[in-house]
MMTF fields as JSON, N, C-alpha, C and O atoms, coordinates in Angstrom:
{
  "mmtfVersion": "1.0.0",
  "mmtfProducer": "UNKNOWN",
  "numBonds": 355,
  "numAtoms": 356,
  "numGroups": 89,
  "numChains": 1,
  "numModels": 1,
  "chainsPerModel": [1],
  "groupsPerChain": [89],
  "chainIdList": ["A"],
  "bondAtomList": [4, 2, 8, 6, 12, 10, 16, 14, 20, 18, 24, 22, 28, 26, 32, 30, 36, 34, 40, 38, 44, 42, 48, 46, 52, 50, 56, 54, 60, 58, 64, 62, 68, 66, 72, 70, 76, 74, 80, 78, 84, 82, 88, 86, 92, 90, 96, 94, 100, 98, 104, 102, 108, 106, 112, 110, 116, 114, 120, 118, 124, 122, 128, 126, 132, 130, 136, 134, 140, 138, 144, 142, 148, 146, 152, 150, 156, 154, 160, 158, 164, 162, 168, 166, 172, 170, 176, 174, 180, 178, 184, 182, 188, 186, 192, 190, 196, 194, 200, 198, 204, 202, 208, 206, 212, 210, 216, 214, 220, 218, 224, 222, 228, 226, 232, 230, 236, 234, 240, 238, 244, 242, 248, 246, 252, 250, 256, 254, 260, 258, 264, 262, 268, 266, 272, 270, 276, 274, 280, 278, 284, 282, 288, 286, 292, 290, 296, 294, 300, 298, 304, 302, 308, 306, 312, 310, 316, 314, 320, 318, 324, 322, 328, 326, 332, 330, 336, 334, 340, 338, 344, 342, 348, 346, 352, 350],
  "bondOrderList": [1, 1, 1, 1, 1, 1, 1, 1, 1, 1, 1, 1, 1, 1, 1, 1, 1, 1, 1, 1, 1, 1, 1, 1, 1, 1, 1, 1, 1, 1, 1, 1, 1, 1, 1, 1, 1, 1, 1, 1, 1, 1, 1, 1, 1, 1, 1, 1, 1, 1, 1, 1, 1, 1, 1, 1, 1, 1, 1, 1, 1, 1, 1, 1, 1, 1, 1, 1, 1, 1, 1, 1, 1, 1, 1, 1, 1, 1, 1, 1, 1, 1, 1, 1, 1, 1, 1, 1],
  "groupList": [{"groupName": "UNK", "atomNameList": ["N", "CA", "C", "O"], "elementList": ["N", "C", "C", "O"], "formalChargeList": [0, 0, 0, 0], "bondAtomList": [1, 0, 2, 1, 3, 2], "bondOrderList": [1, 1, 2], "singleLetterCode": "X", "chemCompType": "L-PEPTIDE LINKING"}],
  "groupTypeList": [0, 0, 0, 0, 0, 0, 0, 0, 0, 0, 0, 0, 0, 0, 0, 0, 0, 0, 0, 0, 0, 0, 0, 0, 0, 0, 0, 0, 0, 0, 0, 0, 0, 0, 0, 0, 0, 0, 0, 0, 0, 0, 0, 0, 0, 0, 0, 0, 0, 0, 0, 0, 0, 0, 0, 0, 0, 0, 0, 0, 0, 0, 0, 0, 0, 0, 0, 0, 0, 0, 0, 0, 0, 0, 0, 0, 0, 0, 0, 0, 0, 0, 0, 0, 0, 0, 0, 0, 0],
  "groupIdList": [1, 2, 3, 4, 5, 6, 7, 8, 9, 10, 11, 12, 13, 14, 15, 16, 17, 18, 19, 20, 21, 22, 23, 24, 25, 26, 27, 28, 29, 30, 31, 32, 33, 34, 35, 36, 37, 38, 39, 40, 41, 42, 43, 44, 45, 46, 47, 48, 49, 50, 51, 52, 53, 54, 55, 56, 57, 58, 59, 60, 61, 62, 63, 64, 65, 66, 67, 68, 69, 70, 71, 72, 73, 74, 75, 76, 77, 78, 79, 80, 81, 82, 83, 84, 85, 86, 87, 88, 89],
  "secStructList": [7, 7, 2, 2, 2, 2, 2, 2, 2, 2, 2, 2, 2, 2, 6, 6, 6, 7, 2, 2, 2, 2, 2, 2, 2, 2, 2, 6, 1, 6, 6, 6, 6, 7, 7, 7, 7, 1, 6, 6, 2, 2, 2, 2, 2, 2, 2, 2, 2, 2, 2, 6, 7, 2, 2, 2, 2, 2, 2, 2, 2, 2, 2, 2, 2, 2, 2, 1, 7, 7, 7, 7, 2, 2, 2, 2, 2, 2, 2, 2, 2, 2, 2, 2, 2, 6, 6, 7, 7],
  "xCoordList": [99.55, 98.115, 97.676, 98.366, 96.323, 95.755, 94.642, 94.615, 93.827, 92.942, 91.628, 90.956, 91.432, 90.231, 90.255, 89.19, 91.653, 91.802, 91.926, 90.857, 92.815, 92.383, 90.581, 90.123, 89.984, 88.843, 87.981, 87.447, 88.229, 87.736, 88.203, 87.567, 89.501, 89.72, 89.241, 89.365, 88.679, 88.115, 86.438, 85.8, 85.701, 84.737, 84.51, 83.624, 85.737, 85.078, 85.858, 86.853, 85.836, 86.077, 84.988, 84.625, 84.395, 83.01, 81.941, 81.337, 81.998, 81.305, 81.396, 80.501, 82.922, 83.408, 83.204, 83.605, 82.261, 82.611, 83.879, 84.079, 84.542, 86.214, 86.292, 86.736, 85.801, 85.881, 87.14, 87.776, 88.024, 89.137, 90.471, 91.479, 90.132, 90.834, 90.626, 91.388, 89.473, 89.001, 90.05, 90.883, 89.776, 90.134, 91.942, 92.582, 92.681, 93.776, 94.37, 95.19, 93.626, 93.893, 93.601, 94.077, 92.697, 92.289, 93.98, 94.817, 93.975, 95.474, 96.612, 97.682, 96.631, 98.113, 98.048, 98.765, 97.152, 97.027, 98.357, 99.479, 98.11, 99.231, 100.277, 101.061, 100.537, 101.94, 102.469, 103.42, 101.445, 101.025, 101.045, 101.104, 100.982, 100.974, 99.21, 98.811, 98.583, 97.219, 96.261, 96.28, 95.27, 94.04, 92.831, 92.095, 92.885, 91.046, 90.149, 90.2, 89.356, 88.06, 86.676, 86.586, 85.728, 84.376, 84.152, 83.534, 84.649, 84.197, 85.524, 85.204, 86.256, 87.424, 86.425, 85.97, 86.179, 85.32, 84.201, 84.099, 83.072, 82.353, 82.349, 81.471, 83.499, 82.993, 83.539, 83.32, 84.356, 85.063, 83.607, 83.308, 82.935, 81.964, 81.113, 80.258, 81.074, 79.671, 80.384, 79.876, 81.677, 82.142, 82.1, 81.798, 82.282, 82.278, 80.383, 79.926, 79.555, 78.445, 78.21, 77.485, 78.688, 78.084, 78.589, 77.895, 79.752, 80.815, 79.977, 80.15, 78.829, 78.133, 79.293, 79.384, 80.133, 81.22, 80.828, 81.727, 79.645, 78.846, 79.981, 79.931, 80.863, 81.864, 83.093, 83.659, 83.259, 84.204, 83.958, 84.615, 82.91, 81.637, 81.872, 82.33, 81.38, 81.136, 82.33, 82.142, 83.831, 85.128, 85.617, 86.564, 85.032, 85.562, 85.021, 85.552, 83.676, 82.879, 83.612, 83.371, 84.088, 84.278, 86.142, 86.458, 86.757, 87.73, 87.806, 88.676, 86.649, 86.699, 86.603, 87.65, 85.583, 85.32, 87.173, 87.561, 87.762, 88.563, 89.918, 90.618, 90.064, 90.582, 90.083, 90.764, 88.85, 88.224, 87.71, 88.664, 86.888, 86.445, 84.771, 84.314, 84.222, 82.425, 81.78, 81.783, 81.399, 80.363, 79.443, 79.258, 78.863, 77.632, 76.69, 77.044, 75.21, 74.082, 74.707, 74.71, 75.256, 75.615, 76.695, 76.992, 77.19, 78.057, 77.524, 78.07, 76.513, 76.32, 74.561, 74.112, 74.16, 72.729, 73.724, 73.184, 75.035, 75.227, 76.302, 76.757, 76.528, 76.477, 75.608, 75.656, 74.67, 73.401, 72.633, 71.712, 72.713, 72.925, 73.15, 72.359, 75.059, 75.831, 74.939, 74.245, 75.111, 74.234, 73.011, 72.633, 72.32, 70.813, 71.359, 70.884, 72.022, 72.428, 73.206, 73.263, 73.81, 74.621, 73.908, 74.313, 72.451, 71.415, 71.67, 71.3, 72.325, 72.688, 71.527, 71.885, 70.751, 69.94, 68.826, 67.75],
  "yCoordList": [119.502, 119.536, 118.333, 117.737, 118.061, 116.635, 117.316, 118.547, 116.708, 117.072, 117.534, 118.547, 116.68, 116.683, 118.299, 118.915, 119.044, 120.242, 120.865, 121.469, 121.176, 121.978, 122.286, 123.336, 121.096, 120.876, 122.264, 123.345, 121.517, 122.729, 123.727, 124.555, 124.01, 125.352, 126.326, 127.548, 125.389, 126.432, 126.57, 127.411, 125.455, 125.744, 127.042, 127.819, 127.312, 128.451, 129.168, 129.528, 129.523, 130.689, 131.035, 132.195, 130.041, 130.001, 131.021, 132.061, 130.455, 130.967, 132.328, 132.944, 132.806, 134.266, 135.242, 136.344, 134.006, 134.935, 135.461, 136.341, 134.824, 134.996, 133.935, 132.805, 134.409, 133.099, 133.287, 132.265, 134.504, 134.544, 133.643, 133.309, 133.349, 132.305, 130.97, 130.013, 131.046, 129.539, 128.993, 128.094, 129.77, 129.886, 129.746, 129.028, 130.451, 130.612, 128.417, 127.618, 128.361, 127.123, 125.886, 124.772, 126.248, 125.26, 125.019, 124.147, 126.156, 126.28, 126.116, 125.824, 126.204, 125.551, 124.238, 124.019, 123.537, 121.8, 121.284, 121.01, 121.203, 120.383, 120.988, 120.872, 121.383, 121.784, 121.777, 122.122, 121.29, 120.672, 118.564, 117.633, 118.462, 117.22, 116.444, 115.301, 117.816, 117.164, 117.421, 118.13, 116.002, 116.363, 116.666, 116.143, 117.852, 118.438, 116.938, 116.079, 117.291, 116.367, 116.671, 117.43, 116.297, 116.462, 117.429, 118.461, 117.187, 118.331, 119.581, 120.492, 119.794, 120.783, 121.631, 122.63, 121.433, 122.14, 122.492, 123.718, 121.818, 122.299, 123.093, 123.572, 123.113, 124.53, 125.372, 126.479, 125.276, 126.399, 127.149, 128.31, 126.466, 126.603, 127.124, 127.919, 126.956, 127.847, 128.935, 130.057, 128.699, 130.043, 131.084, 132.262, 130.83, 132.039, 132.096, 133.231, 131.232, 131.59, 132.707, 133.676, 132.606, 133.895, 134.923, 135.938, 134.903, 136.703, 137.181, 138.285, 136.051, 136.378, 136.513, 137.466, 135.16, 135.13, 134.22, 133.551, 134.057, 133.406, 132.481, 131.256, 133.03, 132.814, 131.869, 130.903, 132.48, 131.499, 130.203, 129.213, 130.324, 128.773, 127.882, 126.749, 128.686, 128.27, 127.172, 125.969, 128.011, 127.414, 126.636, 125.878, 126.713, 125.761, 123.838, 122.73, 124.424, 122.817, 122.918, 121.944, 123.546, 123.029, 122.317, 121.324, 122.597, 122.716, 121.231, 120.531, 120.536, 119.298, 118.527, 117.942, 118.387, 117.888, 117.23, 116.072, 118.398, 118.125, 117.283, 116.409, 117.819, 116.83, 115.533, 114.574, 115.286, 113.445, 114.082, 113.846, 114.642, 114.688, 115.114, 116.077, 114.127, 114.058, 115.395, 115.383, 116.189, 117.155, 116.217, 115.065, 116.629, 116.211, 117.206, 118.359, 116.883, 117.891, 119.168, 120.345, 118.666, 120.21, 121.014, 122.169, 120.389, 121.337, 121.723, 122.407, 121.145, 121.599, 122.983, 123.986, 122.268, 123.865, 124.788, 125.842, 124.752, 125.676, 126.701, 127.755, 126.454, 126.739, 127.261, 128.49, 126.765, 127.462, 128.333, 128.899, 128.623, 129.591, 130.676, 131.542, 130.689, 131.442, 132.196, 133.192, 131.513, 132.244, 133.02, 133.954, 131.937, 133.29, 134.588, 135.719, 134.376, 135.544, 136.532, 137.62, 136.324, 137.23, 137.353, 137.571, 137.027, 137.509, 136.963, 137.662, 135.672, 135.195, 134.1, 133.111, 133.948, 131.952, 132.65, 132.077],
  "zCoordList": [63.924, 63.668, 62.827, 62.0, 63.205, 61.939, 61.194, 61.195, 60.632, 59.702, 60.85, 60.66, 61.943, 62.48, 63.159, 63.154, 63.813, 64.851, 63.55, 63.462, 62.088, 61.272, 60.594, 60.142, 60.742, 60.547, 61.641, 61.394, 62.783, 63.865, 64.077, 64.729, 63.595, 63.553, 62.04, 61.946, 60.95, 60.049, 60.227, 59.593, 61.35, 61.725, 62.282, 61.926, 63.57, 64.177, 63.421, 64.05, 62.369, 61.236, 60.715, 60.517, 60.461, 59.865, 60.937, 60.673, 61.835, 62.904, 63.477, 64.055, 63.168, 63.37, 61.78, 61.406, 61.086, 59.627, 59.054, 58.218, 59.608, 58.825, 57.828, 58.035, 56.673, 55.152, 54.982, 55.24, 54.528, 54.516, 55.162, 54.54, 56.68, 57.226, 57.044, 57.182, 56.71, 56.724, 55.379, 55.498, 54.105, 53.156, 53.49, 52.721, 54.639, 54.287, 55.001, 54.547, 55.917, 56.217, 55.476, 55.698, 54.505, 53.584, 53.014, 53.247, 52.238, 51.363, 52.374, 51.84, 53.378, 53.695, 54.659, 55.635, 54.21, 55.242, 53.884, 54.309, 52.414, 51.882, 52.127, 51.184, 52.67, 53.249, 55.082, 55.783, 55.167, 56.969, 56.41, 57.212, 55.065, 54.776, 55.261, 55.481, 55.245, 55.397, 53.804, 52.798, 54.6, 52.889, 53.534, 54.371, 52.753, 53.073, 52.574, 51.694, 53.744, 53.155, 52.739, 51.774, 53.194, 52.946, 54.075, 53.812, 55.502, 56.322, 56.107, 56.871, 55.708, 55.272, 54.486, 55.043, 53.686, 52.288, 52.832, 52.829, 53.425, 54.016, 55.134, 55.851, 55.106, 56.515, 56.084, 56.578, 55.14, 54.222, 53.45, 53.725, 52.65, 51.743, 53.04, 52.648, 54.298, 55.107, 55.338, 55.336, 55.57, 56.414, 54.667, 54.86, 53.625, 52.118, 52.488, 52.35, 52.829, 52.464, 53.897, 53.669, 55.058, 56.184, 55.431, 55.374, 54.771, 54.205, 52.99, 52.471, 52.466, 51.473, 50.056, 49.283, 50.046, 48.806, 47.8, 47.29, 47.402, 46.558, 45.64, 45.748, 44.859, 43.877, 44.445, 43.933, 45.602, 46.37, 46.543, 46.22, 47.105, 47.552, 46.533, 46.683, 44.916, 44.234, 43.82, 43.639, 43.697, 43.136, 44.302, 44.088, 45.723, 46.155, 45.899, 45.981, 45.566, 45.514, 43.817, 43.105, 43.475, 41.939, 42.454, 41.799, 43.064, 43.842, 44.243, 43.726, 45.441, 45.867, 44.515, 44.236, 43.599, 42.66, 41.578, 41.428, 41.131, 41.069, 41.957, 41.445, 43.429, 44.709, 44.366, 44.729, 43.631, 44.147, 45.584, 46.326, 46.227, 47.466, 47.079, 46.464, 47.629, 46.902, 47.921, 49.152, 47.294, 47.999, 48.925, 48.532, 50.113, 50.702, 50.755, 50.511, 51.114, 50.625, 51.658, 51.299, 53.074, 53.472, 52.756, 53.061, 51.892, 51.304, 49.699, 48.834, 49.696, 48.447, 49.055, 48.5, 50.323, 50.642, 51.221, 51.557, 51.459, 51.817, 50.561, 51.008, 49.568, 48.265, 48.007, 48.069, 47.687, 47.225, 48.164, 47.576, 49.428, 50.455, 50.048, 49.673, 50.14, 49.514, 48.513, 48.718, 47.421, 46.155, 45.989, 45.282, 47.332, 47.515, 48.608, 48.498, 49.268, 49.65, 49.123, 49.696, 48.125, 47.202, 45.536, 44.394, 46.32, 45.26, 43.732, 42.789, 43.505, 42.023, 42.22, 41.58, 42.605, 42.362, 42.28, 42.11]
}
């Protein structure tokens, strides 16, 4: 696998509302010898905002930050998504 087919495979996680998977592929690319990027996180961060995991969202953009991997505005409205849907913003 490379970054771009893990990429699309945590999209349609997102899309099936499985944050959980998205989540489990995030955590095992360094051990696939891959680096999440800007689209890794973001589709991670949409797929916690459909499950309504406000908190998840949250630690994952706190997550890239630490990686060195710059949020983009879709990963940061869909954060704040997250949060209005789990009624915290």
């Amino acid at each position: 696998p490379d970054t771009i087919s893990n990429n699309a495979a945590i999209s349609a996680c997102e899309k099936c509302k499985r944050w959980e998977w998205a989540l489990a592929l995030i955590a095992d690319m360094p051990r696939c010898r891959l680096q999440a990027d800007v689209f890794s996180y973001s589709g991670a961060v949409s797929a916690c905002e459909k499950g309504r995991r406000w908190e998840v969202a949250l630690q994952l953009v706190a997550e890239m930050r630490r990686m060195q991997v710059s949020p983009s505005s879709i990963t940061y409205g869909a954060a704040i998504s997250a949060c209005e849907k789990g009624v915290e913003w």
